[in-house]
py3Dmol code that shows the C-alpha trace and the ligand (Angstrom):
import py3Dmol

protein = """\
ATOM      1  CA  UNK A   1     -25.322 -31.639 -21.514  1.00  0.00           C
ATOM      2  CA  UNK A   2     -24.570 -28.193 -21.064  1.00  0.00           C
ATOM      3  CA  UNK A   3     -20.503 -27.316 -20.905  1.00  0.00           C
ATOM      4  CA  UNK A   4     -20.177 -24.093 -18.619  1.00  0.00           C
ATOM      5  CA  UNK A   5     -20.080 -20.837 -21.033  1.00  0.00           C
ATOM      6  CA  UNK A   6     -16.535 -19.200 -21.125  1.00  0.00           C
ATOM      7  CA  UNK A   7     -16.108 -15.616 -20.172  1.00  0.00           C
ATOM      8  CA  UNK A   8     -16.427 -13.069 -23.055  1.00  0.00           C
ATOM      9  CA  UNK A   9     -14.759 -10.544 -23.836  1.00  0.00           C
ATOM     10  CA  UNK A  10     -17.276  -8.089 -21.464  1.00  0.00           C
ATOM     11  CA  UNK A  11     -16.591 -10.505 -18.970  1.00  0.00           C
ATOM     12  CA  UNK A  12     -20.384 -11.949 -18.739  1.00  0.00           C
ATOM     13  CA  UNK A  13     -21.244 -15.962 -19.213  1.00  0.00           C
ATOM     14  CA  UNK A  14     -21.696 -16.233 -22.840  1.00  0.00           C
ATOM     15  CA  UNK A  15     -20.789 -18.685 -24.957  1.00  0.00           C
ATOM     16  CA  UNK A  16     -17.566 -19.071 -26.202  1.00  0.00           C
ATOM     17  CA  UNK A  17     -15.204 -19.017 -29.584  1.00  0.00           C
ATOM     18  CA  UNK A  18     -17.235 -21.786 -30.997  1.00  0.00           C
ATOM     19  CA  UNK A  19     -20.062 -19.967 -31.049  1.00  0.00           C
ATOM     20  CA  UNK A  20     -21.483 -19.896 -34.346  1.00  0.00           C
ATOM     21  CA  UNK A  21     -22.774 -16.618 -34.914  1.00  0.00           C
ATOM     22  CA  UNK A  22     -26.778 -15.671 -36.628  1.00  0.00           C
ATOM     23  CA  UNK A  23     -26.544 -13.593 -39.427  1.00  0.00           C
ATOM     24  CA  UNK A  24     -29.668 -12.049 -41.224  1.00  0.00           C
ATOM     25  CA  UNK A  25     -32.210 -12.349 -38.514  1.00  0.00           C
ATOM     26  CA  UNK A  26     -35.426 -10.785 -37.166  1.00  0.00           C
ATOM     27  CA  UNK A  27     -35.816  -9.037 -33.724  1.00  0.00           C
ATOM     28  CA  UNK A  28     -39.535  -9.455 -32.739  1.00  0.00           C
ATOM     29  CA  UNK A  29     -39.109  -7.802 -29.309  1.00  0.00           C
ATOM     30  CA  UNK A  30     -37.103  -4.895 -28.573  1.00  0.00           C
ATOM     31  CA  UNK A  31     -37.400  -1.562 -26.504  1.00  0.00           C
ATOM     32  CA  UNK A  32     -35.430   1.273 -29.410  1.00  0.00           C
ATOM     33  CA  UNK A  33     -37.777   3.698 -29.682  1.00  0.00           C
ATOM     34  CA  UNK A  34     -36.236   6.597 -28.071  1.00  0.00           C
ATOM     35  CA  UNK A  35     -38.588   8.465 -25.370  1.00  0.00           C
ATOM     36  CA  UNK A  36     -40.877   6.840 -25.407  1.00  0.00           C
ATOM     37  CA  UNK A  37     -40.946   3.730 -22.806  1.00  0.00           C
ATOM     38  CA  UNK A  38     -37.530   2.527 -20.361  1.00  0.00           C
ATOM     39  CA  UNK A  39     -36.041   2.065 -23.501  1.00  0.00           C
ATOM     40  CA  UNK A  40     -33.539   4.883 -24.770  1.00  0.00           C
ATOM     41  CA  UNK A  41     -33.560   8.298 -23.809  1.00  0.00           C
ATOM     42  CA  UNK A  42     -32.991   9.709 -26.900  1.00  0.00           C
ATOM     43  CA  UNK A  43     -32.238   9.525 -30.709  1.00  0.00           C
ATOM     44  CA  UNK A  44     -28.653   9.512 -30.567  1.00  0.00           C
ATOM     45  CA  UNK A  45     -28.725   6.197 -28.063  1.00  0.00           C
ATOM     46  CA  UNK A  46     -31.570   4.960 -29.899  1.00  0.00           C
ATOM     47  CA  UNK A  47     -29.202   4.868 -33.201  1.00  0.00           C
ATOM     48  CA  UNK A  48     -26.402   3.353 -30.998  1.00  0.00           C
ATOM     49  CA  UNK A  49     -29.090   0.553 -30.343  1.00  0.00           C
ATOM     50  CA  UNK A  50     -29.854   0.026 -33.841  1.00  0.00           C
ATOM     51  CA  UNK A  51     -26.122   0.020 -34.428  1.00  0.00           C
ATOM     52  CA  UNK A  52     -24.922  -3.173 -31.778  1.00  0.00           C
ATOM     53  CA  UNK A  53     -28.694  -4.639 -33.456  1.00  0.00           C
ATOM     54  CA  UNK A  54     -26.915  -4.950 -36.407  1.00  0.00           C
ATOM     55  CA  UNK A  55     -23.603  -5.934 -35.640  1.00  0.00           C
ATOM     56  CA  UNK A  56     -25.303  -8.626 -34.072  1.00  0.00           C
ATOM     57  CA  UNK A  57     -26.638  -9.644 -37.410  1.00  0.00           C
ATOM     58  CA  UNK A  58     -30.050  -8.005 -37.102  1.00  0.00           C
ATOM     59  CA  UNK A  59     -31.688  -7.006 -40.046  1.00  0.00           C
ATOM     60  CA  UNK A  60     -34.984  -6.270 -38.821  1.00  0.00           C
ATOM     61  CA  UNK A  61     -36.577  -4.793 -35.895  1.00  0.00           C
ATOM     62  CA  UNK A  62     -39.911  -5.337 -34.527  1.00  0.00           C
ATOM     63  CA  UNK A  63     -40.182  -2.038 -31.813  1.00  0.00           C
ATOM     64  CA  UNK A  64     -42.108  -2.874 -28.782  1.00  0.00           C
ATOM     65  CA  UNK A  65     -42.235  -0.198 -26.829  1.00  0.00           C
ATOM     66  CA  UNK A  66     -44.860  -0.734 -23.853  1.00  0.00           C
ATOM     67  CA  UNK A  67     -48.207  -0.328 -23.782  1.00  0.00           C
ATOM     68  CA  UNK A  68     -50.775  -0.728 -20.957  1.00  0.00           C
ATOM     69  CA  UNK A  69     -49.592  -1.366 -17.422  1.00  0.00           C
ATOM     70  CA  UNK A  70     -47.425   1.742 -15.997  1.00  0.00           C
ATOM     71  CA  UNK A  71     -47.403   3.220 -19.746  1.00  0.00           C
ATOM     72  CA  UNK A  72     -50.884   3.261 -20.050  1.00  0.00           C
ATOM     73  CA  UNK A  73     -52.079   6.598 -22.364  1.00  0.00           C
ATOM     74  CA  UNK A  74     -48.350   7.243 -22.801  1.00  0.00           C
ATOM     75  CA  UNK A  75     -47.607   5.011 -26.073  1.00  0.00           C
ATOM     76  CA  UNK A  76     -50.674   5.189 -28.081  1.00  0.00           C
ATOM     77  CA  UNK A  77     -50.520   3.217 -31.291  1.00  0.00           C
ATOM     78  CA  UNK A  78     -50.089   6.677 -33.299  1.00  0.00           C
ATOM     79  CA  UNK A  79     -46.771   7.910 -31.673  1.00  0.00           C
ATOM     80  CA  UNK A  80     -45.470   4.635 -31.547  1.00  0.00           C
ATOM     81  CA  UNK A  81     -46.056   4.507 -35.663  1.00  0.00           C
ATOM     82  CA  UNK A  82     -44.806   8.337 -35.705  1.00  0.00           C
ATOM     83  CA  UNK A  83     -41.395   7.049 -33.674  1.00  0.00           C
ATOM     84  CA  UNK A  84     -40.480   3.919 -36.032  1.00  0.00           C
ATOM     85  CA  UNK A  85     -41.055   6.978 -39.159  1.00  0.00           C
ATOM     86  CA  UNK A  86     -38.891   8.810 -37.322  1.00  0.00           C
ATOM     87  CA  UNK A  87     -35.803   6.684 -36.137  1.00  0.00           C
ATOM     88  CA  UNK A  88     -35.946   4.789 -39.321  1.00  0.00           C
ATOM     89  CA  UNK A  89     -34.897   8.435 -41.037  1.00  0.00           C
ATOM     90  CA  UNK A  90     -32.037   8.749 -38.178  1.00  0.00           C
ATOM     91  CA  UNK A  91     -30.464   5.801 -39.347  1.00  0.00           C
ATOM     92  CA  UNK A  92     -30.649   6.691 -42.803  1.00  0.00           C
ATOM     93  CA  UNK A  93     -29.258   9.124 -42.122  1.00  0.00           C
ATOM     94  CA  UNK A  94     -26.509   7.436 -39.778  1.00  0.00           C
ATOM     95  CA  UNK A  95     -25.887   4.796 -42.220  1.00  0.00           C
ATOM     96  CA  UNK A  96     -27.203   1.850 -40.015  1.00  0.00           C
ATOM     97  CA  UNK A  97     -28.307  -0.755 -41.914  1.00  0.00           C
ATOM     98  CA  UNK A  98     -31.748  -1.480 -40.059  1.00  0.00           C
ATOM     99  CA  UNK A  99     -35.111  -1.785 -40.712  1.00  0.00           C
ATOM    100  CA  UNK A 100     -37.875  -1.003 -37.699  1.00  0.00           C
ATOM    101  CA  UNK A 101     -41.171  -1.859 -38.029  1.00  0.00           C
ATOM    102  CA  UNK A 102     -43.895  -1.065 -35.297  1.00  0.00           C
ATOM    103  CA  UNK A 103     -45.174  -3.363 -32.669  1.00  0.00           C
ATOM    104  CA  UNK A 104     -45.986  -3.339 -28.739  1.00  0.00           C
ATOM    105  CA  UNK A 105     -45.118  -4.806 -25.920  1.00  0.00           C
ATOM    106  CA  UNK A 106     -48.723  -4.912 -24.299  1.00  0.00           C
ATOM    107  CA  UNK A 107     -48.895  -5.466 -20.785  1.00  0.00           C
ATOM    108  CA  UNK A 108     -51.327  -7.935 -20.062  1.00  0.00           C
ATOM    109  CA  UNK A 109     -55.309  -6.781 -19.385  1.00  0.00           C
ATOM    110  CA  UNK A 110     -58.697  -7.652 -20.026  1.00  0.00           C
ATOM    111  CA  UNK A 111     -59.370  -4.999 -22.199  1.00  0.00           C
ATOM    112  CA  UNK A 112     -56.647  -6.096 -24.729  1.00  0.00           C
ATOM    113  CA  UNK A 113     -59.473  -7.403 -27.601  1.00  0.00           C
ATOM    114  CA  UNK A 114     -61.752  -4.416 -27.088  1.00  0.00           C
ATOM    115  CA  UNK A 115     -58.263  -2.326 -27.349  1.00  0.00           C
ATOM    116  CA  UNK A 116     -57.231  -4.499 -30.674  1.00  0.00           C
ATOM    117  CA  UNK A 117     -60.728  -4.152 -32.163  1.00  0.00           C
ATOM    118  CA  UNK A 118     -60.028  -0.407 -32.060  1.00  0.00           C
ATOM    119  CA  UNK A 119     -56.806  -0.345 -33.136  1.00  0.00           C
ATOM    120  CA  UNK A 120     -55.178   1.281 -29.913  1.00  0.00           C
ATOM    121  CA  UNK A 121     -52.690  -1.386 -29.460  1.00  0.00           C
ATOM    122  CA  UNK A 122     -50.705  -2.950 -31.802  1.00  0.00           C
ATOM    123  CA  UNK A 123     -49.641  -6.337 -32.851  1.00  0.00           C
ATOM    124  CA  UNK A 124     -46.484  -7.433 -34.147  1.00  0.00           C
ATOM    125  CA  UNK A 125     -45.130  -5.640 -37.232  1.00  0.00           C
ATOM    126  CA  UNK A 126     -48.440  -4.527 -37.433  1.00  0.00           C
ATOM    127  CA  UNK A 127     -49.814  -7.972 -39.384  1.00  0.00           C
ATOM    128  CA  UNK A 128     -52.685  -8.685 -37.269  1.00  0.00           C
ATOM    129  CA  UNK A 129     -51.599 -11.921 -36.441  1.00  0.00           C
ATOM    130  CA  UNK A 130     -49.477 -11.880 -33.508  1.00  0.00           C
ATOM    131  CA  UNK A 131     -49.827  -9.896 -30.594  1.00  0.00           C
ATOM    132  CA  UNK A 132     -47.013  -9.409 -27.955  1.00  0.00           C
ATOM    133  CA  UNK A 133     -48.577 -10.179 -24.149  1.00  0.00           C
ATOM    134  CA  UNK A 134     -46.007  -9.601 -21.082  1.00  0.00           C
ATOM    135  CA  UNK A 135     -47.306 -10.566 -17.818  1.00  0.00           C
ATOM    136  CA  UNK A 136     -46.935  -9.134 -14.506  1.00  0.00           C
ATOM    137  CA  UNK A 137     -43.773  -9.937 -13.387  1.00  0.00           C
ATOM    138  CA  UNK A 138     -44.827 -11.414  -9.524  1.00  0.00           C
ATOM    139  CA  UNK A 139     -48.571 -12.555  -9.715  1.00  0.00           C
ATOM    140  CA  UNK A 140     -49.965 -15.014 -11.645  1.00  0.00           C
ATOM    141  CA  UNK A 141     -52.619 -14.410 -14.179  1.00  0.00           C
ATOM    142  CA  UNK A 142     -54.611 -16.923 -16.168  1.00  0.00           C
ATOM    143  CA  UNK A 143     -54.118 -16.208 -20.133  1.00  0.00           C
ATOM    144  CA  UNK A 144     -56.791 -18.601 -21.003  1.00  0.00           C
ATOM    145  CA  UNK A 145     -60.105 -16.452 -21.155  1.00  0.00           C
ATOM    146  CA  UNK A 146     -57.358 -13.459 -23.342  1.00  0.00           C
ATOM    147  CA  UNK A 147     -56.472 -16.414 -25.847  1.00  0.00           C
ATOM    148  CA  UNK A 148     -59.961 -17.503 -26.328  1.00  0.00           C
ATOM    149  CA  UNK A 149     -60.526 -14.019 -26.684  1.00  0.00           C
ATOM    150  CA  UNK A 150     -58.348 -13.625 -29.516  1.00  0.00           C
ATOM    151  CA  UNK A 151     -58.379 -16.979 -31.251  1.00  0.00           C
ATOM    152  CA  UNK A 152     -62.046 -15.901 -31.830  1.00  0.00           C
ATOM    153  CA  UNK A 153     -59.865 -13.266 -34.158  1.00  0.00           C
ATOM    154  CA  UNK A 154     -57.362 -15.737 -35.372  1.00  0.00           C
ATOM    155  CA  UNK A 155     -54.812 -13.723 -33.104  1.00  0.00           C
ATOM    156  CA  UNK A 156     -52.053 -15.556 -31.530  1.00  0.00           C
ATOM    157  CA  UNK A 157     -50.634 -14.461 -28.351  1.00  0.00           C
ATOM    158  CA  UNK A 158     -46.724 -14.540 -27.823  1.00  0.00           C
ATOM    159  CA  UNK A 159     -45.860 -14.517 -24.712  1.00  0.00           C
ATOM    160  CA  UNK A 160     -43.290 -12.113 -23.308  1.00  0.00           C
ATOM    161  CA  UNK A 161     -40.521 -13.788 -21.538  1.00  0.00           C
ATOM    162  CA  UNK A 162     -42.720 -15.897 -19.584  1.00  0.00           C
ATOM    163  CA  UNK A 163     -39.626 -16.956 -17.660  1.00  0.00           C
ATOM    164  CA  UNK A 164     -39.434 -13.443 -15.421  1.00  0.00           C
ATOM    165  CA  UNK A 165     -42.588 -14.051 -13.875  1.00  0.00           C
ATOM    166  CA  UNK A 166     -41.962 -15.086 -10.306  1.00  0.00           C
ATOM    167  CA  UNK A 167     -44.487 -17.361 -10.265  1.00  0.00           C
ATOM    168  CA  UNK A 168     -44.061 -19.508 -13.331  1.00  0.00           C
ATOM    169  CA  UNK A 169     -40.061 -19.943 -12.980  1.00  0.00           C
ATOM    170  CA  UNK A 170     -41.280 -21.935  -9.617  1.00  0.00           C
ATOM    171  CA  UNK A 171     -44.177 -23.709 -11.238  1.00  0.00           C
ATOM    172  CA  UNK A 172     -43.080 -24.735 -15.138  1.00  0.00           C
ATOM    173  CA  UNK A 173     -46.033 -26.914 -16.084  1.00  0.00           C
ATOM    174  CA  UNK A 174     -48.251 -23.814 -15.400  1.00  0.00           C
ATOM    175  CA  UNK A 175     -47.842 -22.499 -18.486  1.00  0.00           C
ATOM    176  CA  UNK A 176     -48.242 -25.252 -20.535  1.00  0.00           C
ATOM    177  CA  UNK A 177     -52.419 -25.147 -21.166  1.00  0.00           C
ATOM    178  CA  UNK A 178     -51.506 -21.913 -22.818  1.00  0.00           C
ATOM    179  CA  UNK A 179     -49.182 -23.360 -25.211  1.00  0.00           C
ATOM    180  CA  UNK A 180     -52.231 -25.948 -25.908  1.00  0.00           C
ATOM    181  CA  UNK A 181     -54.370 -23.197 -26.104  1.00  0.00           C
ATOM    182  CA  UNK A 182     -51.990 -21.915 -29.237  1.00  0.00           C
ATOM    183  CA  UNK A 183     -49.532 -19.267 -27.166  1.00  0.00           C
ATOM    184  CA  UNK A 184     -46.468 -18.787 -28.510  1.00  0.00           C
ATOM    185  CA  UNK A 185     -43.654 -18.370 -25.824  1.00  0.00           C
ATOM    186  CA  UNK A 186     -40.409 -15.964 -26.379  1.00  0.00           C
ATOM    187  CA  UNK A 187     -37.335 -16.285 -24.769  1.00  0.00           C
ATOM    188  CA  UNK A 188     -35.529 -13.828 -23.722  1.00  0.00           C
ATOM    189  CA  UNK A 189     -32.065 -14.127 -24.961  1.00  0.00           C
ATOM    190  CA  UNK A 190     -30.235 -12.816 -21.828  1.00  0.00           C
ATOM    191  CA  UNK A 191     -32.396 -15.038 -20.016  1.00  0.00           C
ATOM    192  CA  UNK A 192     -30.483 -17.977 -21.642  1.00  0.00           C
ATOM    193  CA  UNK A 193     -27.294 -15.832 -21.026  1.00  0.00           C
ATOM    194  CA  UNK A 194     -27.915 -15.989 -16.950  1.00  0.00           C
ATOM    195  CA  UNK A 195     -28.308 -12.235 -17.180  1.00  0.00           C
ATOM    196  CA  UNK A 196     -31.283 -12.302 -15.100  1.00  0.00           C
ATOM    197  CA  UNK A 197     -29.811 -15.378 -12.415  1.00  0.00           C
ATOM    198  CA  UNK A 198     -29.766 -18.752 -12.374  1.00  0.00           C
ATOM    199  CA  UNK A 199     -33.722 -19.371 -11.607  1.00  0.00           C
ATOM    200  CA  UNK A 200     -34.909 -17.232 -14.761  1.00  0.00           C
ATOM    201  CA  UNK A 201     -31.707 -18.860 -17.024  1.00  0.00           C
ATOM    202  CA  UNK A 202     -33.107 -23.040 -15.685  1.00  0.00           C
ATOM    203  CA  UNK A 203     -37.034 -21.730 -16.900  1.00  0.00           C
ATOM    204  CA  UNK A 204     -35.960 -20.219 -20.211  1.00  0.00           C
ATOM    205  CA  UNK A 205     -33.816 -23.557 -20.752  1.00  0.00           C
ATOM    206  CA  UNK A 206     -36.661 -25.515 -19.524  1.00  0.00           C
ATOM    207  CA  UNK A 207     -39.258 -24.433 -22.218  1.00  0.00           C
ATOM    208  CA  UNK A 208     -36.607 -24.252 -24.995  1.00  0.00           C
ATOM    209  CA  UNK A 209     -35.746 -27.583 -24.357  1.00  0.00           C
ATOM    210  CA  UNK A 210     -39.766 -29.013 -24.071  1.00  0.00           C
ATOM    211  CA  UNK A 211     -40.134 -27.487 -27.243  1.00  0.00           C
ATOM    212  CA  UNK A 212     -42.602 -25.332 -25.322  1.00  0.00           C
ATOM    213  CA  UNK A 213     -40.772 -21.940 -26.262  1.00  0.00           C
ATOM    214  CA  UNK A 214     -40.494 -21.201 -30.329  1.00  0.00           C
ATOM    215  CA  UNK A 215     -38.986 -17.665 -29.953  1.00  0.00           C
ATOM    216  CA  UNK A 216     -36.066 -16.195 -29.209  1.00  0.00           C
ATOM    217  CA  UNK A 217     -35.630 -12.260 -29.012  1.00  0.00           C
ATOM    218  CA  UNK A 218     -33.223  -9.727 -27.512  1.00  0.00           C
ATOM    219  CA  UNK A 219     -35.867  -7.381 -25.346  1.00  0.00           C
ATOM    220  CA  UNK A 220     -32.795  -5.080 -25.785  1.00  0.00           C
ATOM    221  CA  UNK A 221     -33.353  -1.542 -23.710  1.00  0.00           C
ATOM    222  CA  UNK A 222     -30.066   0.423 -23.729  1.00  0.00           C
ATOM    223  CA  UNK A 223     -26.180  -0.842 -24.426  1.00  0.00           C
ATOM    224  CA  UNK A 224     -25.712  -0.766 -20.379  1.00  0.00           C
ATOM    225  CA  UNK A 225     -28.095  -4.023 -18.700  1.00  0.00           C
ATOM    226  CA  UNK A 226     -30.271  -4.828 -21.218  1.00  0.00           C
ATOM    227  CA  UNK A 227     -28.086  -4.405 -24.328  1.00  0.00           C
ATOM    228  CA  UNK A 228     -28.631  -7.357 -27.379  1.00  0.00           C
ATOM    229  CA  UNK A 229     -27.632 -10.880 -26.680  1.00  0.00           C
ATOM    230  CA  UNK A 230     -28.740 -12.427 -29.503  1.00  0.00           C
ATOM    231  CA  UNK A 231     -25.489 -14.138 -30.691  1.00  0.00           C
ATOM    232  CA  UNK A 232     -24.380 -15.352 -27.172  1.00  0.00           C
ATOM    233  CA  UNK A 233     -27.738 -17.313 -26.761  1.00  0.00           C
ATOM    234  CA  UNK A 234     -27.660 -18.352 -30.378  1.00  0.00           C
ATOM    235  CA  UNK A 235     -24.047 -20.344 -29.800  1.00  0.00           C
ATOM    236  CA  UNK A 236     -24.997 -21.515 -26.408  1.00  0.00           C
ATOM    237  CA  UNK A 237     -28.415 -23.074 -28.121  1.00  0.00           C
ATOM    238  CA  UNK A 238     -26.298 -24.687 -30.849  1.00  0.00           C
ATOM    239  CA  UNK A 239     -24.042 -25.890 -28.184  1.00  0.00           C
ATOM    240  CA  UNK A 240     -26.982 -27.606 -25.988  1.00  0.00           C
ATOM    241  CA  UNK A 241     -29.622 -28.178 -28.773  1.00  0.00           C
ATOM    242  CA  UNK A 242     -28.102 -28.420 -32.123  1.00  0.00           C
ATOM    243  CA  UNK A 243     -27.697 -25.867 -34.664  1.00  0.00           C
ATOM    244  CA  UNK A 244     -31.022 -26.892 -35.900  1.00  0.00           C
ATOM    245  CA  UNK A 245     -32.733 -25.548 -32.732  1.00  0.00           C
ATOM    246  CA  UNK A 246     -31.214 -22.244 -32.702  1.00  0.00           C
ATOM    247  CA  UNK A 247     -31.293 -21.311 -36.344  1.00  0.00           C
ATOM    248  CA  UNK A 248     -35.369 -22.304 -35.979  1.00  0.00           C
ATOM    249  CA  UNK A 249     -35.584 -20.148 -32.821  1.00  0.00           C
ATOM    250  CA  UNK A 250     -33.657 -17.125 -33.740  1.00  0.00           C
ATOM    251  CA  UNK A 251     -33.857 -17.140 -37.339  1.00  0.00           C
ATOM    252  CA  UNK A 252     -36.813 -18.911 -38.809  1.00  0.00           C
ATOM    253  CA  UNK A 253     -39.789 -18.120 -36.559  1.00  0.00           C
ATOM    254  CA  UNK A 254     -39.145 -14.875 -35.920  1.00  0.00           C
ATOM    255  CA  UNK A 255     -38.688 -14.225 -39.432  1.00  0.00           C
ATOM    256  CA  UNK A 256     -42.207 -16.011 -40.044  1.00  0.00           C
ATOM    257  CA  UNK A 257     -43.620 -13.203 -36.946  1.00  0.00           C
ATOM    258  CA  UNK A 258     -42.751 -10.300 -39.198  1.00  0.00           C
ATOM    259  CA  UNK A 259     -44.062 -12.049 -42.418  1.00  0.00           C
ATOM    260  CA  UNK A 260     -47.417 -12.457 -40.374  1.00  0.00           C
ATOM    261  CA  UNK A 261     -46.797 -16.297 -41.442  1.00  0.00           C
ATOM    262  CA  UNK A 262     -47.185 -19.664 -39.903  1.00  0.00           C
ATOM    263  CA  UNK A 263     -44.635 -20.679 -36.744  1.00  0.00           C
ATOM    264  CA  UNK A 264     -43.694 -23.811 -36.538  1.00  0.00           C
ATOM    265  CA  UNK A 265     -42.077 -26.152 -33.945  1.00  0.00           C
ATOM    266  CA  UNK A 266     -38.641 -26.832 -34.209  1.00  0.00           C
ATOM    267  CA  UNK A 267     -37.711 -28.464 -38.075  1.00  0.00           C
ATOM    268  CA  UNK A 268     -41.565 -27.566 -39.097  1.00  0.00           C
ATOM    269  CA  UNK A 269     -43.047 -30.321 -37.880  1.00  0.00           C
ATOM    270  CA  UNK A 270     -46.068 -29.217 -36.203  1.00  0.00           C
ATOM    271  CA  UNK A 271     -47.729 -25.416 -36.917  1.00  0.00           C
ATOM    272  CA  UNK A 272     -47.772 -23.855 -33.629  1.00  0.00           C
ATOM    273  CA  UNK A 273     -50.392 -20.806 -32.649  1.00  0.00           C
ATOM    274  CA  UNK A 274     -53.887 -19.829 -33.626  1.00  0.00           C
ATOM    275  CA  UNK A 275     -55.319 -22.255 -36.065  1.00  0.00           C
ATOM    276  CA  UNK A 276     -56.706 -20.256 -38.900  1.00  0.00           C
TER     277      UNK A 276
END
"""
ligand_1 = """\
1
LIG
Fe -40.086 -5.857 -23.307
"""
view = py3Dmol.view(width=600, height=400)
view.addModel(protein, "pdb")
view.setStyle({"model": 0}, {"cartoon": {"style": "trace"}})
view.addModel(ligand_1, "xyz")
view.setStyle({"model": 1}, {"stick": {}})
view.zoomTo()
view.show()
């Protein structure tokens, strides 16, 4: 049963001093790459990112800047590698203890597996093995052809907070052929937060709670909207779904998405993605 999250200290639903807080953990979807996408302007707020990342616990960043979609030709998979050289020397250099690896945020399209094949868009922490897929946020597009498509190169799609598309927060059991198909889902952290309204919050739960959803990430952009909310969603998972749950969903899998290594329902009972 869920008990209704206390106010924190920024005044948003949250959690509340119980929370038991993630340390060492792996952000496999976040926007810090400054200039590049909606995600900081520039270095300085970039670094100011990277800072509240890691006071969060983060040790690791995956940057996803956007590709495809309304970025298309604007983030090739060169700058994008050229960016994480280049902020990972600003904090260095600012004494932030965090280390960014490349990745994309890759707005779904049917040219994603000719675009793979030639190495202009990039897959998580650039292992091969995962690829980050965010769907339009109001239609609905079938993902099955695109994971047949990559299963063919043991490439396993995670889906980008499937609960902001307009279409599947009304229709929940849509999703799930892709799941049996071997997509990964990630959560939104916010989303769990009620950042982005009740509707959005009830989906993320939903999937969480079915097991469906494996992944939890921040999708950070800025400290303003879309800042991290990583340890909110981590105590308000422990609070609904055991400490089990959210330690697997923040910690572990993620974790196992950098590593380019196996995912794995909650307690590792059942390997979840591309069979290889
Ligand atoms: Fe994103």
């Amino acid at each position: 049963m869920k008990r209704s999250g206390a106010n924190n200290a920024d005044g948003a639903k949250g959690g509340d001093a119980e929370w038991s807080r993630p340390t060492q953990w792996v952000d496999i979807h976040c926007h810090c790459l400054p200039g590049l996408d909606d995600g900081p302007g520039t270095m300085a707020e970039a670094v100011a990112l990277c800072r509240a990342l890691v006071a969060d616990g983060c040790t690791t960043a995956v940057a996803t800047p956007h590709q495809l979609g309304r970025y298309e030709g604007l983030t090739p998979a060169s700058r994008i590698r050229w960016a994480v050289h280049d902020l990972n020397a600003a904090l260095l250099d600012a004494d932030v203890p965090l280390a960014v690896v490349a990745g994309a945020d890759v707005r779904l399209d049917e040219r994603i597996p000719a675009l793979l094949d030639a190495g202009r868009i990039l897959t998580l922490a650039d292992s091969g093995r995962y690829i980050l897929v965010e769907l339009p946020d109001e239609v609905f597009i079938d993902l099955s052809p695109l994971l047949v498509q990559l299963a063919e190169r043991d490439v396993t799609a995670v889906v980008s907070h499937p609960e902001r598309n307009a279409f599947l927060v009304r229709r929940l059991d849509a999703a799930r052929p892709w799941a049996e198909k071997g997509a990964l889902f990630q959560i939104t952290a916010a989303s769990l937060c009620g950042d982005f309204g009740p509707e959005i919050e009830r989906a993320a739960w939903y999937w969480l709670e079915q097991g469906t959803a494996a992944l939890v990430a921040t999708d950070a952009h800025d400290l303003r909207d879309r800042r991290p909310r990583m340890s909110q969603a981590f105590g308000l998972i422990a609070e609904r779904l055991g400490h089990g749950v959210a330690r697997w969903t923040c910690i572990t899998n993620p974790a196992a998405v950098l590593a380019g290594t196996d995912v794995a329902s909650v307690n590792g009972s059942r390997k979840l993605g591309v069979r290889r």
